[in-house]
C-alpha positions in Angstrom: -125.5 -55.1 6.6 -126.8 -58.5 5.7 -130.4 -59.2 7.0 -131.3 -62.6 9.0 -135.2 -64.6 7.9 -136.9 -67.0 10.6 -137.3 -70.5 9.3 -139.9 -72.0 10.9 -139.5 -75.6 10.4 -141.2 -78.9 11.1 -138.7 -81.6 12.5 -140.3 -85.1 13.1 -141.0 -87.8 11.5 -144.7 -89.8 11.2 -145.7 -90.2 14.8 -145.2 -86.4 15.6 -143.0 -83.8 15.1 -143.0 -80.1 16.4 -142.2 -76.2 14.5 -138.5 -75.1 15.5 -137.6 -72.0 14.5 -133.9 -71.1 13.0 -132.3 -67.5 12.3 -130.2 -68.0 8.9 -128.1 -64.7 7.2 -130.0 -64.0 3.6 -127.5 -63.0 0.7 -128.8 -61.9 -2.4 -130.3 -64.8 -4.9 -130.9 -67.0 -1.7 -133.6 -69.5 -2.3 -135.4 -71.1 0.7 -133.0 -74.8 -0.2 -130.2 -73.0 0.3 -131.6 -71.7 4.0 -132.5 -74.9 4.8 -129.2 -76.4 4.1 -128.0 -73.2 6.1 -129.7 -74.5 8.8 -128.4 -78.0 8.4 -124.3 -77.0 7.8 -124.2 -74.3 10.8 -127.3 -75.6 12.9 -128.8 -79.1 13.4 -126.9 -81.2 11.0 -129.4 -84.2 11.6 -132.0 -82.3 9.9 -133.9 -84.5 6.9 -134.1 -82.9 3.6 -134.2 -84.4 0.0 -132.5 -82.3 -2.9 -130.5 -83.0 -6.0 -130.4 -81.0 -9.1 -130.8 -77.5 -7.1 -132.0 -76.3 -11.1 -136.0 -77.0 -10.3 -135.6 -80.7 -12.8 -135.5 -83.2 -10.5 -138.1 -83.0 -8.7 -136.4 -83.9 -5.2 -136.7 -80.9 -3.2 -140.8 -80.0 -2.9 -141.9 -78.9 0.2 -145.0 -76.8 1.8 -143.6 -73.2 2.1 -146.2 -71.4 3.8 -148.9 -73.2 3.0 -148.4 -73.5 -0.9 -146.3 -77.2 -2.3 -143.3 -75.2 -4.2 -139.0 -76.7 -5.1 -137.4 -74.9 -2.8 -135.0 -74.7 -4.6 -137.1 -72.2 -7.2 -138.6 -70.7 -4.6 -136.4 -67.2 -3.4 -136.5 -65.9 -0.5 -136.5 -62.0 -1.2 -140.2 -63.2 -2.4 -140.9 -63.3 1.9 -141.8 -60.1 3.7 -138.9 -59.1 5.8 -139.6 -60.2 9.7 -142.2 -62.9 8.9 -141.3 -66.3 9.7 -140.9 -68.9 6.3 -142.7 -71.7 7.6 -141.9 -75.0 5.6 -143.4 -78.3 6.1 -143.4 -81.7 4.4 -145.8 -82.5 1.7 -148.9 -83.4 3.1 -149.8 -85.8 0.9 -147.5 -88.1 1.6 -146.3 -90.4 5.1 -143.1 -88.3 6.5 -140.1 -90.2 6.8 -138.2 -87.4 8.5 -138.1 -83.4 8.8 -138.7 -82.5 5.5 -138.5 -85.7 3.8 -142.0 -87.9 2.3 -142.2 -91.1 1.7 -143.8 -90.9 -2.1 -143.2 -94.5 -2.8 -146.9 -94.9 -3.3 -146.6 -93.0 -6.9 -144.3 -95.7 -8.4 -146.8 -98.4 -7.4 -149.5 -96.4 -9.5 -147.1 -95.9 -12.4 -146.8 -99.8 -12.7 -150.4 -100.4 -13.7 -150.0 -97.9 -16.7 -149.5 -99.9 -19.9 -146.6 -99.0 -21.9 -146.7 -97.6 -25.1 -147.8 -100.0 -27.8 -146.6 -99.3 -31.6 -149.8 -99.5 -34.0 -149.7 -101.6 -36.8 -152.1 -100.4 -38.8 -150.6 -97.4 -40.0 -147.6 -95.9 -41.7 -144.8 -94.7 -38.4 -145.3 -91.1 -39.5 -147.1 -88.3 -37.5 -147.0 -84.4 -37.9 -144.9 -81.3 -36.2 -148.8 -80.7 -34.5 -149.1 -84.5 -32.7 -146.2 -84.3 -31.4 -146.3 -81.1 -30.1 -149.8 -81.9 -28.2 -147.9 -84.6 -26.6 -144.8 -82.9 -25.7 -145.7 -80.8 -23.0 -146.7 -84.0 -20.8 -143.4 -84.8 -21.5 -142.0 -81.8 -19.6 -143.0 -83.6 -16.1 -140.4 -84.1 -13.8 -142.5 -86.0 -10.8 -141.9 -84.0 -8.1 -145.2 -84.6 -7.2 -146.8 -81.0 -6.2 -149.4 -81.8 -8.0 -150.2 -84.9 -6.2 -149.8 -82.8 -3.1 -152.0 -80.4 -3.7 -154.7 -82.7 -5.1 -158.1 -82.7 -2.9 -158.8 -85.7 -3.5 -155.6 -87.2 -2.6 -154.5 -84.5 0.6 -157.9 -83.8 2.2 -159.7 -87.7 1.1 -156.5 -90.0 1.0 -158.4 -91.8 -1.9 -155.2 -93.4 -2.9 -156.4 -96.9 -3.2 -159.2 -95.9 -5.8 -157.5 -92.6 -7.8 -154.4 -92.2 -9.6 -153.9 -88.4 -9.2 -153.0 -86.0 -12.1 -149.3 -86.8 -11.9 -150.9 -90.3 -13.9 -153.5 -88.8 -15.5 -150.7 -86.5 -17.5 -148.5 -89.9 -18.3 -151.8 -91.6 -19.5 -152.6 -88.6 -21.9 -149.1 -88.6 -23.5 -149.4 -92.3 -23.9 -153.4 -92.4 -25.5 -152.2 -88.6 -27.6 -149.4 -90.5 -29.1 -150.8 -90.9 -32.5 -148.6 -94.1 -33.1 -150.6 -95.4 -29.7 -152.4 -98.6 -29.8 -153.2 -99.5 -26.3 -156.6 -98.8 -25.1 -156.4 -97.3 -21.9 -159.8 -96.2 -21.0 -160.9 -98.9 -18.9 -157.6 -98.2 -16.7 -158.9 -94.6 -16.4 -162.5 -95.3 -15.4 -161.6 -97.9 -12.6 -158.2 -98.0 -11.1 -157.1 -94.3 -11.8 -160.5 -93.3 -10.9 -160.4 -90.6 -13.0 -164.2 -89.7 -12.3 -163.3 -88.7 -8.7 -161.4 -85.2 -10.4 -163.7 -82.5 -10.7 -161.3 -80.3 -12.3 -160.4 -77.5 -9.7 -156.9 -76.7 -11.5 -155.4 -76.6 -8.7 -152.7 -79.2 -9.8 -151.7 -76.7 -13.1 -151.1 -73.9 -10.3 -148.1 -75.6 -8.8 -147.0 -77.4 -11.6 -143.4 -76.2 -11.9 -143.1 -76.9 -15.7 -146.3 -75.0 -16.3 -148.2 -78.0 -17.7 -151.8 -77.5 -18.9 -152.9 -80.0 -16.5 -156.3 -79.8 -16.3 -157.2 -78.4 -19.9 -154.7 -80.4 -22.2 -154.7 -83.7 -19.8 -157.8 -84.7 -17.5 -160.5 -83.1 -19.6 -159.8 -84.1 -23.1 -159.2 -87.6 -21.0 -163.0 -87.8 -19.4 -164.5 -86.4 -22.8 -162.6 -90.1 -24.6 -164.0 -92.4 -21.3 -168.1 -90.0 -21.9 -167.6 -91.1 -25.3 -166.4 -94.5 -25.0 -169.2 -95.9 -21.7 -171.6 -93.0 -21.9 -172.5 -91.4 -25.3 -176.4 -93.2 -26.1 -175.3 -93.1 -29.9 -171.7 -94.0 -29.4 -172.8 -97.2 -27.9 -176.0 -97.7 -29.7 -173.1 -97.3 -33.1 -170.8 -100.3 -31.3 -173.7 -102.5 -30.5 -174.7 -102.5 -34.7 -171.2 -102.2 -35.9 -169.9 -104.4 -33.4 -167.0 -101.9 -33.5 -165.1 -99.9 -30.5 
């Protein structure tokens, strides 16, 4: 006998919105994407979601499943205790459009400011198996933004205007880790990505679907570059003799 899960789910859109729940049949493997399109074949076919891939790579399906930003469509639902309601929201983070679906528009305006990689000319175009494996794993990002969600400063401050979020601190640290980098990108960190505002919770590397070192590979070697390059007494005192960076 197949077993039926509650979806509680919020349908709205930015001016207000309300929890409706939905009774959907559960087979085995079900993940809670495929409920929620359930819901939207067999129930309320207006309902707003945004999926793709349904492999966990494009980033297009993240959502708030009980409180925690996960893909739905990586998320299964044999992982819910029978009889308790699945309650999925939109990313908080972000304006809703509709349902389910976030306006994250805001991200791409960030990414613009980020100069692009710049080939050095000072050196021969060769770099070890080791570089490029510290710069890989930033590689691995597939922007579906979870980490910007669950960011405090971004979800609980909304200091969009004045911090980048670790979504852009990850794409700046595979761009200034690039040993064949010659762009200087510290002053970008320090003022418009605000990187100072991140006080390294790690809560970004917790939902990072591609199980990037976030915080330890990305934003902290990051702030010990910017402490060495406006902050370090003898780094400075060394550039004010040698009249070198």
């Amino acid at each position: 006998m197949s077993r039926e899960a509650t979806l509680r789910v919020y349908r709205g859109d930015r001016n207000g919105g309300e929890m409706i729940d939905y009774r959907v049949p559960v087979s085995p493997g079900m993940v809670v994407l495929d409920a929620i399109r359930s819901i939207q074949f067999h129930q309320s076919p207006d309902i707003g979601v945004r999926w793709n891939c349904k492999a966990g790579k494009c980033g297009s399906c993240g959502a708030e499943v009980n409180g925690r930003p996960r893909l739905m469509c990586m998320d299964r639902m044999d992982r819910y205790s029978p009889g308790e309601p699945i309650v999925v929201r939109p990313m908080k983070s972000f304006p809703i459009v509709k349902d389910l679906v976030n306006d994250v528009s805001w991200n791409f305006q960030v990414n613009k400011k980020i100069p692009a990689f710049k080939m050095r000319s000072d050196m021969e175009r060769r770099f070890s198996q080791e570089e490029a494996d510290r710069v890989q794993e930033f590689r691995k990002c597939i922007e579906c933004f979870l980490c910007q969600n669950v960011c405090h400063v971004l979800r609980d401050h909304d200091l969009k205007p004045a911090f980048g979020g670790p979504r852009f601190l990850v794409r700046v640290a595979g761009l200034e880790m690039h040993p064949l980098d010659g762009e200087d990108r510290t002053e970008l960190l320090r003022k418009d990505l605000g990187i100072g505002y991140c006080n390294i919770t790690k809560c970004c590397t917790e939902v990072c679907p591609e199980s990037i070192h976030i915080t330890d590979n990305a934003i902290i070697p990051l702030k010990e570059r910017l402490v060495d390059r406006f902050y370090d007494p003898l780094a400075l005192l060394w550039r004010k003799v040698t009249g070198k960076r």
